[in-house]
N, C-alpha and C positions, 0 to 999 in steps of 0.2 A: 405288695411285691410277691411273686409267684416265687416259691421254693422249689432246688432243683434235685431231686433225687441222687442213692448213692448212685447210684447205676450209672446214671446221667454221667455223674462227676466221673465216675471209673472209665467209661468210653470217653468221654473227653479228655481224659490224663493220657490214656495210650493211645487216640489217633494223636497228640502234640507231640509223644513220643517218637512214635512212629517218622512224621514227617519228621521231626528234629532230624532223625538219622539218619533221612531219603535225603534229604537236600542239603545239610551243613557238612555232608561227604565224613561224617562220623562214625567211630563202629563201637557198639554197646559192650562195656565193662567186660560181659562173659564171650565176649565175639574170642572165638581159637582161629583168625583169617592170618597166613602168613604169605609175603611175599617172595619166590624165589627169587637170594639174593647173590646168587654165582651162577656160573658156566659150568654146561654138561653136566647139570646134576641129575640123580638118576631117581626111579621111581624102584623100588626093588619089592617081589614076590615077597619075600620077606628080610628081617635086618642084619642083612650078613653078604658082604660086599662081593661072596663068593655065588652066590645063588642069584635065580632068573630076573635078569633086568625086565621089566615090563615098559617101561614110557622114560623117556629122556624129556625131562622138564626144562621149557625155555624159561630163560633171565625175565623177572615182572611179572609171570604166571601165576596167579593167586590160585592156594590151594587152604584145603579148609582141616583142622586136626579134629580124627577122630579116634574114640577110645579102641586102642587095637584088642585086637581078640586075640591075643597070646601074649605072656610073659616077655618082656622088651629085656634084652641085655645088657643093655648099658643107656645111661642118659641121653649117646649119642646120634640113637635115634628117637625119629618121630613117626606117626603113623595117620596118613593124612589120605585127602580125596582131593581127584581134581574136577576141574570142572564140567568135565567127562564123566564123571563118576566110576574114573579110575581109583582102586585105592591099592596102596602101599605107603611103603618104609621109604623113609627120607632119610640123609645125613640132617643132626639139626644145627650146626654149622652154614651149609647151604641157606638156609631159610631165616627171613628176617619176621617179626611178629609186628602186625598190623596194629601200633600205638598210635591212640588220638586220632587220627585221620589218616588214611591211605597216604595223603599229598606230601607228611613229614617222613615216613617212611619210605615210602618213594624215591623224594629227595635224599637223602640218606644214603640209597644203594645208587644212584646215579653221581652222587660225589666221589664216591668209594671206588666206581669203576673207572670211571672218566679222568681221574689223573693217580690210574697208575701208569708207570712210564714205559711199558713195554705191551699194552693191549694190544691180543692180536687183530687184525686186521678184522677177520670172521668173525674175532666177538665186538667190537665198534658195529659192525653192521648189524647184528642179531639184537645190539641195545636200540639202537638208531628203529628198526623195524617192530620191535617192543614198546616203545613208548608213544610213536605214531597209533599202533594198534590201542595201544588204552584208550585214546583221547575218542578212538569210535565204536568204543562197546559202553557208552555210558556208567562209567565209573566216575568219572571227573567232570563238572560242570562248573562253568561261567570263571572266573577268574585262575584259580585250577588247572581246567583247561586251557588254556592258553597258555600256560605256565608250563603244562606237560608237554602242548606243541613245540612251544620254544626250545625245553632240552632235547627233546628230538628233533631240531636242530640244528643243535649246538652237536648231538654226539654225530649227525649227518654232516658237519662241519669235519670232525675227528677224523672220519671216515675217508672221504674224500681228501683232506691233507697227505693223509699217511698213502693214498693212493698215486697223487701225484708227486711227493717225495721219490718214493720207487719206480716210478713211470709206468703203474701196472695200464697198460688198457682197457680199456671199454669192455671189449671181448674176448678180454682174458680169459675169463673162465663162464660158465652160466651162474652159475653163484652171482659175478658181479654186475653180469649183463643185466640181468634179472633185477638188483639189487639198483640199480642206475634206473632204470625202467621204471621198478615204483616210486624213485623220488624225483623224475624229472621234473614235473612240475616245482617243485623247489632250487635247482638247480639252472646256470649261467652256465659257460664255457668259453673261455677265452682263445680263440683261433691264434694269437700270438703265440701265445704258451704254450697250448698247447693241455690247456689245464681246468679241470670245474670248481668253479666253488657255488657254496650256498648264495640265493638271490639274498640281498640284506632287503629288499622291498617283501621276503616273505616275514620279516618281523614287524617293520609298519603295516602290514595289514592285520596282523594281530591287535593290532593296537586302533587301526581303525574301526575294527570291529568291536573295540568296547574300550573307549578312551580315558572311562573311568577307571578303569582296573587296577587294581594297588600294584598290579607285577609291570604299568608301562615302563617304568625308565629302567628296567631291568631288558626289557624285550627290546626300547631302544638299544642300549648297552651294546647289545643284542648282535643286534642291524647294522652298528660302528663297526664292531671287531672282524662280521663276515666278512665288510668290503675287502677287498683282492687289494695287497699291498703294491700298488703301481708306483715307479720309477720316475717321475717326471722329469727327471735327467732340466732340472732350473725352467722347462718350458712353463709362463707365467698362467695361460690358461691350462694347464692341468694340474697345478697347484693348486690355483684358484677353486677349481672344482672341486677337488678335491677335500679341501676343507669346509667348505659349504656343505658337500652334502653327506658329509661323513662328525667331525666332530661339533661343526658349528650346529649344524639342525639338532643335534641333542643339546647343545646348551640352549639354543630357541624354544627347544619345548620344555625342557627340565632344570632349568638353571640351579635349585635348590637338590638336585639331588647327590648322592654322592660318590658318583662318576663324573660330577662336574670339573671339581678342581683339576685334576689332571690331565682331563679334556681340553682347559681353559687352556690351561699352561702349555699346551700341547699346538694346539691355534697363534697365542701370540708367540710362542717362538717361531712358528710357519711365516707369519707376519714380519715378521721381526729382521728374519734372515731374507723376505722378498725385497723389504725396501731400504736394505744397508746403505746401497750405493744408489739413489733415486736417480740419478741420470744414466744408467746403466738399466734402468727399466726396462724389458723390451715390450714395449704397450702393444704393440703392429708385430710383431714376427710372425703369426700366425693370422693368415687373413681369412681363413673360415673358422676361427674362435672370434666367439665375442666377449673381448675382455672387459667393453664396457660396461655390458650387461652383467655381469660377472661381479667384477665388483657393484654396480648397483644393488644386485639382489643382498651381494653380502651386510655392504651397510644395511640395509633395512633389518636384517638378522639383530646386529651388532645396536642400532637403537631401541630392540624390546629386550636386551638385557638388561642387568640390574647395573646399578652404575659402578659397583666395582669393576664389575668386568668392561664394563662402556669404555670406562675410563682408560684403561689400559688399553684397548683396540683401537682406540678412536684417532690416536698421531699416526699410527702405521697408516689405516684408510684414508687418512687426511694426503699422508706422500703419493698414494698409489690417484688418487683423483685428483690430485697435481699436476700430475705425472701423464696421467693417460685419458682422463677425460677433461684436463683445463680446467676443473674448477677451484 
């Protein structure tokens, strides 16, 4: 057996190194990477809040710490480079430090923004445009990714809420023209309302595109909560739909997870309250729905559950295919 050189072994330890950190989205013990973790933070000539701003750093901005060339004032600054090969004085309050992997820090400052309860509106949007932009400067791959699309979703979700709360317009300002423009592709509109929300079909495609991924029933989660809370004011076909394709298809694909239960519980009370009174069904009031198909599809759902939950769906669908398809 051939013997393998120091040398050998030395290139071999650091190209393993190497990729270890390129692909498991890791950053080495002495890494100084910080991610900007507030609004309007500022890049300043040097550290004193009074002297020349150079660059306004956005929210998710990674910039790198380097050893400043002058005696520092106080703890409370930092002296960093951007990407740019801007450098200046940071507040280090602003700046969160690149532990373990980008993906935990990250998360970290997207919890932290996302339910405070007064975000203004400008900064929902400059998160929302921030995390979409990570996912396409290769920082984040394979499950990650997707995980970073999804909250830039979810704050795309924020965004457009507090929009239609206030009735702003479309064309209110360029700010939001602009801002509607880059996430159209994401985005529905309901001509009733009057209102946008996130398509829920942009989180199963997430999830089509990599079905293995440890984050799906999160991305489902996901895809449930965007749906637009409609009214069905008792009409049996938009019930019906409605829990098909909203909380039952995540128990179809995730029955084990744990957005389940309160999904379940959420369906058989929908059930529950459709068939109180079964001669009061109205099977026929809508003659371009099809109710029969409707529940059809449902039951089929309701058979590849687990038989906890079988068991408890299965007398409701039993009244409604009594009731409206004679069986």
């Amino acid at each position: 057996m051939k013997s393998i050189g120091f040398l050998s072994i030395a290139v071999i330890w650091l190209f393993a190194s190497i990729k270890g950190n390129l692909f498991a989205g890791k950053i080495p013990k002495e890494s100084q990477l910080f991610f900007v973790s507030e609004y309007e933070t500022i890049l300043y000539l040097f550290p004193d809040r009074k002297k020349e701003a150079i660059a306004n750093l956005r929210i998710l901005d990674t910039v790198e710490r380097q050893q400043s060339p002058i005696e520092l004032p106080s703890s409370e600054w930092i002296y960093v480079k951007t990407k740019s090969e801007l450098a200046g004085y940071a507040l280090r309050k602003n700046l969160l430090a690149i532990q373990k992997t980008p993906f935990q820090s990250l998360n970290q400052i997207f919890g932290n923004q996302i339910n405070r309860k007064s975000l203004a509106l400008i900064y929902k949007m400059n998160l929302t445009d921030a995390l979409f932009d990570l996912t396409e400067n290769g920082e984040f791959w394979k499950d990650d990714f997707l995980y970073v699309r999804a909250l830039g979703a979810v704050a795309l979700g924020e965004a457009i809420g507090q929009m239609n709360e206030e009735k702003i317009k479309p064309n209110q300002t360029t700010e939001i023209q602009g801002f509607l423009k880059r996430h159209e592709s994401k985005l529905l509109y309901d001509f009733n309302r009057n209102v946008f929300y996130v398509d829920s079909n942009f989180f199963w495609k997430l999830i089509e595109s990599s079905p293995s991924t440890k984050h799906a029933d999160y991305l489902a989660f996901q895809a449930v909560e965007a749906m637009p809370k409609i009214n069905c004011e008792k009409n049996l076909f938009c019930e019906l739909e409605s829990v098909r394709k909203g909380k039952l298809k995540f128990l179809y694909f995730f029955p084990q997870s744990k957005y389940s239960k309160p999904y379940f519980a959420s369906v058989k009370n929908t059930l529950q309250n459709l068939t109180l009174e079964p001669e009061s069904i109205a099977c026929f009031e809508d003659a371009d729905a099809s109710i029969p198909s409707e529940i059809r599809m449902i039951s089929r759902y309701v058979e590849s559950l687990p038989s906890q939950y079988k068991s408890k769906l299965n007398p409701y669908l039993h009244i409604l295919k009594s009731e409206c398809l004679k069986e």
